[in-house]
MOPAC internal coordinates of N, CA, C and O (Angstrom, degrees):
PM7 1SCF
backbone

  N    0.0000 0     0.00 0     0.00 0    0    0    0
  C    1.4575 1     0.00 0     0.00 0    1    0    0
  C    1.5327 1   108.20 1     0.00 0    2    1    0
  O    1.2310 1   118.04 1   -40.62 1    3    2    1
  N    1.1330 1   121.34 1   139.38 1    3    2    1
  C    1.3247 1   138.05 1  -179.03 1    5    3    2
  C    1.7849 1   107.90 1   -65.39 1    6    5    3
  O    1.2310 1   121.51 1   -17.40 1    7    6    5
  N    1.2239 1   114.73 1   162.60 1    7    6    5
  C    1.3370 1   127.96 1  -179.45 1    9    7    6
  C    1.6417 1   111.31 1  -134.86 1   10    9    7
  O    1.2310 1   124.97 1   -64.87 1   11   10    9
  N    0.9198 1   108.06 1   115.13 1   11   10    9
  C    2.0993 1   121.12 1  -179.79 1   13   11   10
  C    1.3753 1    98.54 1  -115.55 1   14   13   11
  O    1.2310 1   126.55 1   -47.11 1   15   14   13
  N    1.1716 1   105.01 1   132.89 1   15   14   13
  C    1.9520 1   105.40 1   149.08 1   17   15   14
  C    1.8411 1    98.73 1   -97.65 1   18   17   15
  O    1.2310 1   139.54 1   -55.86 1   19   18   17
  N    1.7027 1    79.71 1   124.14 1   19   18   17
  C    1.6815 1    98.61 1   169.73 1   21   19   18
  C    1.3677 1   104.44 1   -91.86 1   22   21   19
  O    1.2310 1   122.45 1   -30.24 1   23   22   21
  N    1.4202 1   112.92 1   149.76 1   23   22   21
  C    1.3475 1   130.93 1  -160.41 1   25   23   22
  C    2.0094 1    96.44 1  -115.21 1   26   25   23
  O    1.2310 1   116.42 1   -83.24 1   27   26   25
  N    1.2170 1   124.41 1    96.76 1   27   26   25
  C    2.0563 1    84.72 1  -166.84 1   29   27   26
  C    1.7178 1    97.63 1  -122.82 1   30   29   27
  O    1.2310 1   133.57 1    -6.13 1   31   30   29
  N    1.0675 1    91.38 1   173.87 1   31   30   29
  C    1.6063 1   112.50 1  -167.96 1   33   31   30
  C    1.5351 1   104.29 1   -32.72 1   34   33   31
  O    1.2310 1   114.77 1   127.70 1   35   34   33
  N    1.2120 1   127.52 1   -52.30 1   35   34   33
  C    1.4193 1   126.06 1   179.20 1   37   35   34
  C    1.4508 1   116.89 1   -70.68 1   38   37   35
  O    1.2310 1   120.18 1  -160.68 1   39   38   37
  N    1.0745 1   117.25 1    19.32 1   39   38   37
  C    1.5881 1   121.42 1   177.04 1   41   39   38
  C    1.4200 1   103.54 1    77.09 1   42   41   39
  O    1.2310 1   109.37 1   149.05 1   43   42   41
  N    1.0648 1   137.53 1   -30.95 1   43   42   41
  C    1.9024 1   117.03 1  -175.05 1   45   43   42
  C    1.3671 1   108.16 1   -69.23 1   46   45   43
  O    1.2310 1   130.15 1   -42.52 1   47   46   45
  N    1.3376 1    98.02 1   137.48 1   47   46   45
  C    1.5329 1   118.58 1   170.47 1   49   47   46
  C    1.7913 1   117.28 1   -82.90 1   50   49   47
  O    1.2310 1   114.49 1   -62.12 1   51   50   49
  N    0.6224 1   128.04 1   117.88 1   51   50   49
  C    1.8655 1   125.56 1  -170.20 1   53   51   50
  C    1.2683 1   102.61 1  -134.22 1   54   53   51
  O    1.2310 1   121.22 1   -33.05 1   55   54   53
  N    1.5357 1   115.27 1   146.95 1   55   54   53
  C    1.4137 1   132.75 1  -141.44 1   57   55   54
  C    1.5826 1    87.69 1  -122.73 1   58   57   55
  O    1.2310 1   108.76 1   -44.74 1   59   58   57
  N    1.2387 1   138.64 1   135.26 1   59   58   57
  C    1.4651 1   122.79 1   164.89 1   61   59   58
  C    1.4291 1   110.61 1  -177.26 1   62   61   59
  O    1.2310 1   122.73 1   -22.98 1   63   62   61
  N    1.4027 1   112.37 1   157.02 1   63   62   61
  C    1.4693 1   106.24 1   176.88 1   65   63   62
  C    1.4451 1   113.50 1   -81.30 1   66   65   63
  O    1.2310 1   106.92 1     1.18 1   67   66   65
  N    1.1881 1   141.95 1  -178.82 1   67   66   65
  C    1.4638 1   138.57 1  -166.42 1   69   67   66
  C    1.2123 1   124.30 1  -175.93 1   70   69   67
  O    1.2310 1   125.01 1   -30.71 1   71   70   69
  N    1.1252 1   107.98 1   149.29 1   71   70   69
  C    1.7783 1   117.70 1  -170.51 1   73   71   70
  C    1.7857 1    91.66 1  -113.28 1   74   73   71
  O    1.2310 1   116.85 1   -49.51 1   75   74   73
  N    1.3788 1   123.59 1   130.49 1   75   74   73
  C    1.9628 1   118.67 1   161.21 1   77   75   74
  C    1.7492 1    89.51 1   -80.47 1   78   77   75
  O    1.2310 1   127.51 1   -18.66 1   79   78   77
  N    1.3352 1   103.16 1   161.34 1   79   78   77
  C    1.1070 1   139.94 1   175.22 1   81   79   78
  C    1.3594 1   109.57 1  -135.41 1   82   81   79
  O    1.2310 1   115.08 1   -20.27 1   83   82   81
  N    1.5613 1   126.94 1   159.73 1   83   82   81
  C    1.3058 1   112.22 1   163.97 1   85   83   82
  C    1.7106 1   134.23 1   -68.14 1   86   85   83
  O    1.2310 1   127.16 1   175.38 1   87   86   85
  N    1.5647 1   103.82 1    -4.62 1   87   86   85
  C    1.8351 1   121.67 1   162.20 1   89   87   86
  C    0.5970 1    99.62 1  -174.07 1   90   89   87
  O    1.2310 1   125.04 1  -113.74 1   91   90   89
  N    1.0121 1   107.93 1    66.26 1   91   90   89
  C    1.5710 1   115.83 1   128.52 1   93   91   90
  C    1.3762 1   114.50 1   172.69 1   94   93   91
  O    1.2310 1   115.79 1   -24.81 1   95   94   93
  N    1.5384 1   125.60 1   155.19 1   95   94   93
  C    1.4570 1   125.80 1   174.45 1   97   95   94
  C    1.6756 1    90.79 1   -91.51 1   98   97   95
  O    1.2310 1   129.08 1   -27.45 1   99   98   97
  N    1.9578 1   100.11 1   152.55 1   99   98   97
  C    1.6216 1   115.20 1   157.91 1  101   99   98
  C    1.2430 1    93.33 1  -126.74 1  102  101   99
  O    1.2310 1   131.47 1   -57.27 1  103  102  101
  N    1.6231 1    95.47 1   122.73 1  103  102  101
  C    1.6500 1   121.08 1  -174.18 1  105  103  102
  C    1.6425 1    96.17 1   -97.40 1  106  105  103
  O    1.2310 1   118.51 1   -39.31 1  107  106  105
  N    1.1725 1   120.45 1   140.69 1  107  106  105
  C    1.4108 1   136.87 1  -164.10 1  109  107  106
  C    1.5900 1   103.69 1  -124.79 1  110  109  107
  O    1.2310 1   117.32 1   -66.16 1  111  110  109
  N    1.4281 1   122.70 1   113.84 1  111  110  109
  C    1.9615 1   106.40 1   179.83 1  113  111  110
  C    1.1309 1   118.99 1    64.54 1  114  113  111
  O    1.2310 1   120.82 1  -146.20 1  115  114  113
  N    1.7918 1   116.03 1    33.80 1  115  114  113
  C    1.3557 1   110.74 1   164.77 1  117  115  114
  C    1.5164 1   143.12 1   -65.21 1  118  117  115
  O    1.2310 1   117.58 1   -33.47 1  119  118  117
  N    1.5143 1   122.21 1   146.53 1  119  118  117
  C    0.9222 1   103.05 1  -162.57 1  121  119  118
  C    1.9617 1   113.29 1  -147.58 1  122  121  119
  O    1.2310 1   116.52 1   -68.52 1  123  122  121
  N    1.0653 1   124.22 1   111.48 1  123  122  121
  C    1.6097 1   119.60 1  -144.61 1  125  123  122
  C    1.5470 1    94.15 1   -83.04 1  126  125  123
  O    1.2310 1   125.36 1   -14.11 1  127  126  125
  N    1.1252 1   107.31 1   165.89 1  127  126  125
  C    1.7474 1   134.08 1   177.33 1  129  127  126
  C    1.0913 1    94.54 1   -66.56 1  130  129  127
  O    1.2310 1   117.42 1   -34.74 1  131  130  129
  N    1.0347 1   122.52 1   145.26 1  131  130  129
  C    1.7792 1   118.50 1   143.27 1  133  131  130
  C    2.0761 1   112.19 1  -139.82 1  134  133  131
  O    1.2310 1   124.48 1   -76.74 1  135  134  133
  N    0.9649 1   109.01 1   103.26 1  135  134  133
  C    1.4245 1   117.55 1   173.52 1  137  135  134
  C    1.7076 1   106.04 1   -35.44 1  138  137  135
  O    1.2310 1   111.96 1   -59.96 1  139  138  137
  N    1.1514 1   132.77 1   120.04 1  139  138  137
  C    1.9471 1   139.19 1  -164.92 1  141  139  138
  C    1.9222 1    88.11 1  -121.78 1  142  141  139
  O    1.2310 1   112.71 1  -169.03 1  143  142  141
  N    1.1200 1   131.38 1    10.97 1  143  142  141
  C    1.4393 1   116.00 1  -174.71 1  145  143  142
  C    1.1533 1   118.84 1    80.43 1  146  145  143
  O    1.2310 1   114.37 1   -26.88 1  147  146  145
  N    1.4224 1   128.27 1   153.12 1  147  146  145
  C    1.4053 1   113.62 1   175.57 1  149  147  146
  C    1.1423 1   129.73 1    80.65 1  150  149  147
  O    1.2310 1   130.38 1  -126.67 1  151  150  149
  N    1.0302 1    97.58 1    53.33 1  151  150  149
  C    2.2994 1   101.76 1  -143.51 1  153  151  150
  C    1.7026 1   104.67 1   -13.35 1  154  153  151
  O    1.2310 1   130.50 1   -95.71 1  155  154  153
  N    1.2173 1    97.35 1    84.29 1  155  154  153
  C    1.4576 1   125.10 1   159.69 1  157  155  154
  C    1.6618 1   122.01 1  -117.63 1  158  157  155
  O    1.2310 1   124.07 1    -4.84 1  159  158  157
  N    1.2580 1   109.79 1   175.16 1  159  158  157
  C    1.2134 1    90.49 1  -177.57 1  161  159  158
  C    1.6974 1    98.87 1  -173.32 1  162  161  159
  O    1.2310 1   123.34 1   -75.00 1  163  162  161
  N    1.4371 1   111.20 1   105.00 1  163  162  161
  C    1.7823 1   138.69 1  -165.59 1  165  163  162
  C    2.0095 1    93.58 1   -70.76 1  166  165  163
  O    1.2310 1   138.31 1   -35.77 1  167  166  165
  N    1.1247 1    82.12 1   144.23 1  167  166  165
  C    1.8678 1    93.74 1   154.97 1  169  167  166
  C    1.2356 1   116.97 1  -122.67 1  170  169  167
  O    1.2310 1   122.05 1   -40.38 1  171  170  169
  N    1.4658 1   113.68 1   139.62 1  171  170  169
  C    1.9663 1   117.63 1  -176.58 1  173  171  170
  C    1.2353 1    93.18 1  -136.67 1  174  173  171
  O    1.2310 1   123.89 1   -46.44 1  175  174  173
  N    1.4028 1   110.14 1   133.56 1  175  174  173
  C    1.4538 1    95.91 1   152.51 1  177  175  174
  C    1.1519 1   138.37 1   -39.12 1  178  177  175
  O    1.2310 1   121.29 1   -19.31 1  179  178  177
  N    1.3120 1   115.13 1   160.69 1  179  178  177
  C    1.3157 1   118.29 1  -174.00 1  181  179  178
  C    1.6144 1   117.77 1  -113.33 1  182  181  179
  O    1.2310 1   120.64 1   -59.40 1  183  182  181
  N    1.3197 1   116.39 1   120.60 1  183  182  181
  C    1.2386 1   118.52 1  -163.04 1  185  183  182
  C    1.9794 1   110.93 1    53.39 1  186  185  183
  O    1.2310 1   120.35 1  -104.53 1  187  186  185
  N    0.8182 1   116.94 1    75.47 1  187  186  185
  C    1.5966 1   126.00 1  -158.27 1  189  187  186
  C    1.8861 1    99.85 1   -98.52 1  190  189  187
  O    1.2310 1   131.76 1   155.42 1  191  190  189
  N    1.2449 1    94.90 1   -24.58 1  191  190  189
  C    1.7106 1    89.67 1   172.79 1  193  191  190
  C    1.8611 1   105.35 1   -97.91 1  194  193  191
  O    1.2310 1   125.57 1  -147.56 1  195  194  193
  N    1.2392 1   106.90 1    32.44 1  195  194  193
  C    1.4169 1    97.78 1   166.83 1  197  195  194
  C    1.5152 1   113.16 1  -149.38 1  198  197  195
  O    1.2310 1   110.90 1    13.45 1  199  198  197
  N    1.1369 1   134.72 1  -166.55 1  199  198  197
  C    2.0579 1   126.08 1  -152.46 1  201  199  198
  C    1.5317 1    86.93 1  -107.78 1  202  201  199
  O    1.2310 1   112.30 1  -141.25 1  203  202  201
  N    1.2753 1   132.13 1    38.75 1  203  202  201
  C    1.6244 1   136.65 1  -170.24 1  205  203  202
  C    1.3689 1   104.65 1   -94.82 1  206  205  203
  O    1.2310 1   110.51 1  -158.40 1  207  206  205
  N    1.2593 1   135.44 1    21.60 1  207  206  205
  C    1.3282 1   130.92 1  -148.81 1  209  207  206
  C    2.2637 1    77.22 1  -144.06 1  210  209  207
  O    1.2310 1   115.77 1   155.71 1  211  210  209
  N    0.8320 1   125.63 1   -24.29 1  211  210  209
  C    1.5382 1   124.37 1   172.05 1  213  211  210
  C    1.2570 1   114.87 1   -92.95 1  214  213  211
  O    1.2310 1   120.70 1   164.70 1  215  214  213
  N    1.5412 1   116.26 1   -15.30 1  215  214  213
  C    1.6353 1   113.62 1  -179.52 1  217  215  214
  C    1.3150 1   107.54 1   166.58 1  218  217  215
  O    1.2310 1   102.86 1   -26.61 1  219  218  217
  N    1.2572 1   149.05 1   153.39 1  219  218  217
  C    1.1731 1   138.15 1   138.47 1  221  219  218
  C    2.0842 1   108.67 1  -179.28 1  222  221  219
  O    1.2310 1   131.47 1   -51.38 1  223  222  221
  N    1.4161 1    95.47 1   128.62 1  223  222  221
  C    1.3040 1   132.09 1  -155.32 1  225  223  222
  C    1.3845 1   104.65 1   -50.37 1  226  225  223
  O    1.2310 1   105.81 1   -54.50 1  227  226  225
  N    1.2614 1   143.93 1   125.50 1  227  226  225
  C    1.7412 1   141.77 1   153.78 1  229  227  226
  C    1.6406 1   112.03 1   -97.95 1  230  229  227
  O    1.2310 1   125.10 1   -50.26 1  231  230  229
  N    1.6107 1   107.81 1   129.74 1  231  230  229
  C    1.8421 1    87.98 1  -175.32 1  233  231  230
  C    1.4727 1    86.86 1   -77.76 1  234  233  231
  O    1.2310 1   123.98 1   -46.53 1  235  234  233
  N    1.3906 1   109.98 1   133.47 1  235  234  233
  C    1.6086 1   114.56 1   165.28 1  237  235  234
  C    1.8184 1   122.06 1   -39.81 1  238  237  235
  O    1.2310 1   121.65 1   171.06 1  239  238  237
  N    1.5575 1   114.46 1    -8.94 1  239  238  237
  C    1.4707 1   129.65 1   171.59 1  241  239  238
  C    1.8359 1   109.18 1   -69.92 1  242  241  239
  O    1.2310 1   132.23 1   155.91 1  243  242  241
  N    1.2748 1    93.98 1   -24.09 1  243  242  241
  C    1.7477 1   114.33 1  -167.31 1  245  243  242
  C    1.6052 1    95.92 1   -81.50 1  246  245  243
  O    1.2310 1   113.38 1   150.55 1  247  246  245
  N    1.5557 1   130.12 1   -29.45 1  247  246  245
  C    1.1710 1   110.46 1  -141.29 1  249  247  246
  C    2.0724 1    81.90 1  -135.09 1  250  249  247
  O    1.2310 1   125.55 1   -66.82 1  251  250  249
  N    1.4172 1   106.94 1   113.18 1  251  250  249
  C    1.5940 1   108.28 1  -178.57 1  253  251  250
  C    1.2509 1   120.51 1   -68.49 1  254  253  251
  O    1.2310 1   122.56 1   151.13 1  255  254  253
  N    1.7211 1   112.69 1   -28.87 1  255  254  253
  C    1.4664 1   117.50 1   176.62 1  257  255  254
  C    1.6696 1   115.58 1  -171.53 1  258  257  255
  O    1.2310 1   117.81 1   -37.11 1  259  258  257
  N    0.9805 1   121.78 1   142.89 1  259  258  257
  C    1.4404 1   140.77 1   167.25 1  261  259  258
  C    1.2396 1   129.15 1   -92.96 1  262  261  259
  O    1.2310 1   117.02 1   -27.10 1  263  262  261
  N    1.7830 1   123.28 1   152.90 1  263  262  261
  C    1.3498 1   101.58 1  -149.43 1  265  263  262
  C    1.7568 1    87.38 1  -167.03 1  266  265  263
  O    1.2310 1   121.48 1   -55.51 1  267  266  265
  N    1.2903 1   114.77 1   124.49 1  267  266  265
  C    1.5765 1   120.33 1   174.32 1  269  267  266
  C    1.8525 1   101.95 1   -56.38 1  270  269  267
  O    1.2310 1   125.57 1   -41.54 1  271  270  269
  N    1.4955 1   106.91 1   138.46 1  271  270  269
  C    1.8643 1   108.95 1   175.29 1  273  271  270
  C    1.4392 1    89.06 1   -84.10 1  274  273  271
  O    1.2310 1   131.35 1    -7.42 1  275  274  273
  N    1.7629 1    95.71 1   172.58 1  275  274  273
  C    1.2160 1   104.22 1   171.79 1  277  275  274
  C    1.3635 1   105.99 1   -89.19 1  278  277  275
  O    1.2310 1   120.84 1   -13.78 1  279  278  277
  N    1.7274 1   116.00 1   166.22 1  279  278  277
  C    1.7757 1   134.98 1  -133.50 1  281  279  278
  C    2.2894 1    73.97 1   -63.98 1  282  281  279
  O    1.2310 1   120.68 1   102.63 1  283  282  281
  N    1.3122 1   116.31 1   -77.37 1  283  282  281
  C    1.2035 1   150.61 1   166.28 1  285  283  282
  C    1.7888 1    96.45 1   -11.32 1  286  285  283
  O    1.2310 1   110.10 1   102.51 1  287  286  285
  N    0.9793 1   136.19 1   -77.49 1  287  286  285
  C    1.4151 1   138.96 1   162.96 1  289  287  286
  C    1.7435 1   119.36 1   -29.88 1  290  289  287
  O    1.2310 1   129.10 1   127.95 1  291  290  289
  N    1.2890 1   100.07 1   -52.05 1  291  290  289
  C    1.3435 1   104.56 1   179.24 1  293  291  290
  C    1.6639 1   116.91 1   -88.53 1  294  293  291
  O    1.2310 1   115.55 1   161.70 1  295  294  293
  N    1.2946 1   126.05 1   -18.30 1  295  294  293
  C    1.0905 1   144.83 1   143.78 1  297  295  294
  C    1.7261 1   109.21 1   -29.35 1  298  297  295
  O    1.2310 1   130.31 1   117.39 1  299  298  297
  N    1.7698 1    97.73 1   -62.61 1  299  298  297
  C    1.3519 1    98.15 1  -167.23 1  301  299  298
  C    1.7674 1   123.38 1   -74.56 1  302  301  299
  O    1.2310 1   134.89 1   168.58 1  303  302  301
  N    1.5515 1    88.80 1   -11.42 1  303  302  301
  C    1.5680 1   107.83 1  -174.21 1  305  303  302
  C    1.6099 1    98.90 1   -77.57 1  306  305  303
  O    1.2310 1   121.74 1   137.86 1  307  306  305
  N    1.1401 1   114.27 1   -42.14 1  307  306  305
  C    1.7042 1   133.60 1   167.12 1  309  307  306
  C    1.1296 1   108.33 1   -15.55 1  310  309  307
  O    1.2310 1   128.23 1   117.78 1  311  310  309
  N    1.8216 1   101.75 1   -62.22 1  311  310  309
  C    1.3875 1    92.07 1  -162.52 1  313  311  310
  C    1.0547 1   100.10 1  -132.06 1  314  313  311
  O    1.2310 1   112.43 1  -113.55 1  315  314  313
  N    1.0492 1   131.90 1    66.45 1  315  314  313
  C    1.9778 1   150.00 1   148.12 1  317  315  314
  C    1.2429 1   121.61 1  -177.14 1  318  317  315
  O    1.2310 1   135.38 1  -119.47 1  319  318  317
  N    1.7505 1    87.85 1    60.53 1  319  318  317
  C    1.6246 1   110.76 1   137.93 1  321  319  318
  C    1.4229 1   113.84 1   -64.10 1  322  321  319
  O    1.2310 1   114.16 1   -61.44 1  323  322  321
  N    1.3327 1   128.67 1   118.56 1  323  322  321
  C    1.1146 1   116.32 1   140.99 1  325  323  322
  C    1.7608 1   104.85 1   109.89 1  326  325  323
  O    1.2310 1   124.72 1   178.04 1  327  326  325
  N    1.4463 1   108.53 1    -1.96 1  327  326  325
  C    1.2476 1   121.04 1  -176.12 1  329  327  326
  C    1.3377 1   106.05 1  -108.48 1  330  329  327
  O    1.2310 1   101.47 1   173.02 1  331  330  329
  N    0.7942 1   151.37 1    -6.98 1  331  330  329
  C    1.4244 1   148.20 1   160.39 1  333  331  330
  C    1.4739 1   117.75 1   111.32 1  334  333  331
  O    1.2310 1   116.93 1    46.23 1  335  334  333
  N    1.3432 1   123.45 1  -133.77 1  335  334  333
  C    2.2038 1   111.17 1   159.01 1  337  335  334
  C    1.3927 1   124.03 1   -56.26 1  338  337  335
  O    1.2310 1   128.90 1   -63.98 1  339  338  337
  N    1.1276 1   100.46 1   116.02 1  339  338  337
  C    1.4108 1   102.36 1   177.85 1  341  339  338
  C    1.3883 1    89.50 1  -113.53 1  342  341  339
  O    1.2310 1   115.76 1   -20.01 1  343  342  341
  N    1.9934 1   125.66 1   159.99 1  343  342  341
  C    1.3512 1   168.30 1  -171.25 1  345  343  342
  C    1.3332 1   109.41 1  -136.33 1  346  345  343
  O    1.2310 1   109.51 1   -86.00 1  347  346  345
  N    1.5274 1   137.27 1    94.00 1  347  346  345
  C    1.2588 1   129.92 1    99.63 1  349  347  346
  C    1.1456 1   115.05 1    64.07 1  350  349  347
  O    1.2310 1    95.05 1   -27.80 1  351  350  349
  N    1.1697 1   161.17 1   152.20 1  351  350  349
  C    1.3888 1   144.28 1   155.50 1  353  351  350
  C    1.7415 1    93.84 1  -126.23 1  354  353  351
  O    1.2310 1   120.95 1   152.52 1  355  354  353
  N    1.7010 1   115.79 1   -27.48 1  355  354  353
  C    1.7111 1    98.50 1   159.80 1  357  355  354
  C    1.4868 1   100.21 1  -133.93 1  358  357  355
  O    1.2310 1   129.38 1    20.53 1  359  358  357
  N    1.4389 1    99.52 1  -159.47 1  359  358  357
  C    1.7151 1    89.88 1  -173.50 1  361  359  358
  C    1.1822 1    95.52 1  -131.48 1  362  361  359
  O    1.2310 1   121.51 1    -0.65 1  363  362  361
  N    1.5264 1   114.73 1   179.35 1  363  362  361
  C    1.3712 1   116.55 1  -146.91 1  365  363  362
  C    1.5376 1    94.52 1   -98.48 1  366  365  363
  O    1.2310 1   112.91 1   -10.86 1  367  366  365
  N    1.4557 1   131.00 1   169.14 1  367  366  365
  C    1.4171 1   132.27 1   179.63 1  369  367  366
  C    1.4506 1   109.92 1  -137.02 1  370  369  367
  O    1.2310 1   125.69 1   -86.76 1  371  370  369
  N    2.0316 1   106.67 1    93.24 1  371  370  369
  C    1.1975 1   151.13 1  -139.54 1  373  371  370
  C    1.9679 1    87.18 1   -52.08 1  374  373  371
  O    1.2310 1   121.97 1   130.57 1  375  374  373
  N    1.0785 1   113.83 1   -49.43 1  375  374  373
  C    1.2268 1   120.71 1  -160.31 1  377  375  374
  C    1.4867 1   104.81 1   -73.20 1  378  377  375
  O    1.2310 1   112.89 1  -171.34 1  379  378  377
  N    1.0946 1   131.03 1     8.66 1  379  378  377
  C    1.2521 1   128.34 1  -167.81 1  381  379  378
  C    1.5989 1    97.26 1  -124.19 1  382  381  379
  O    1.2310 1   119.58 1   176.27 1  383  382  381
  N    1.7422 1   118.41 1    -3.73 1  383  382  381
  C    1.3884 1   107.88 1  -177.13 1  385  383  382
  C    1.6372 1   110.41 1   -82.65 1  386  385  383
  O    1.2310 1   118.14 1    12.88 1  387  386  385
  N    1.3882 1   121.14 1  -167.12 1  387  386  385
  C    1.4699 1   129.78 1   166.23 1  389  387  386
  C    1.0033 1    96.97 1  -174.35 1  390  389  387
  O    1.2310 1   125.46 1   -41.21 1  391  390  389
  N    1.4588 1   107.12 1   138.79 1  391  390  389
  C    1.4412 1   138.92 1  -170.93 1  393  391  390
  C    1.5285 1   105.45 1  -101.84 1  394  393  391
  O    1.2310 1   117.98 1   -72.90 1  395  394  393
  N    1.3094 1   121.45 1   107.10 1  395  394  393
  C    1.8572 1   110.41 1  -178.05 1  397  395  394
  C    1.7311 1    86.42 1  -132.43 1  398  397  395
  O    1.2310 1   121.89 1   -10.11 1  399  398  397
  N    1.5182 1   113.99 1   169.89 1  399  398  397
  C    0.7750 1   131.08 1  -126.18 1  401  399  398
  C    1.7726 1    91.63 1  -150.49 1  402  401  399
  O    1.2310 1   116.36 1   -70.83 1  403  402  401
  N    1.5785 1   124.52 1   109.17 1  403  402  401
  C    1.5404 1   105.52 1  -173.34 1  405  403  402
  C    1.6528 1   113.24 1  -104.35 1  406  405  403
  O    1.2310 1   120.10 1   180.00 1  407  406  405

């Protein structure tokens, strides 16, 4: 299964694997950004006190755009599912991102 960071209407960025639907994405093992200082950037689950980590529905109206992580990001999502804050081991180098739009 593929991995997107969703970008959604309320500003959080969330990391997750995903199924399209015709409206809506079901994000599978989501997992939100969290800025750690240092232009770093932690993963927590997302909504972790609820069964959101097996499935749970976004109307694609909710979410403005989607966007491949970098190799290193998704790497880190790899391997802390389910572990709580995760850190980066480097940080990302801003000028090397791009923002596209699907």
């Amino acid at each position: 299964m593929n991995v997107k960071v969703f970008r959604l209407n309320s500003g959080e960025e969330i990391l997750a694997r995903f199924e399209e639907k015709e409206t809506t994405w079901l994000l599978k093992d989501p997992a939100i950004l969290v800025p750690v200082g240092k232009g770093q950037i932690g993963l927590m689950p997302w909504m972790m006190y609820t069964k959101a980590a097996k499935g749970i529905e976004i109307s694609k109206s909710f979410v403005p755009f989607t966007i491949e992580p970098l190799e290193e990001l998704k790497s880190q999502y790899d391997a802390s599912l389910n572990t709580g804050l995760v850190t980066p081991s480097k940080t990302a180098n801003q000028s090397k991102l791009k923002l596209t739009t699907e």
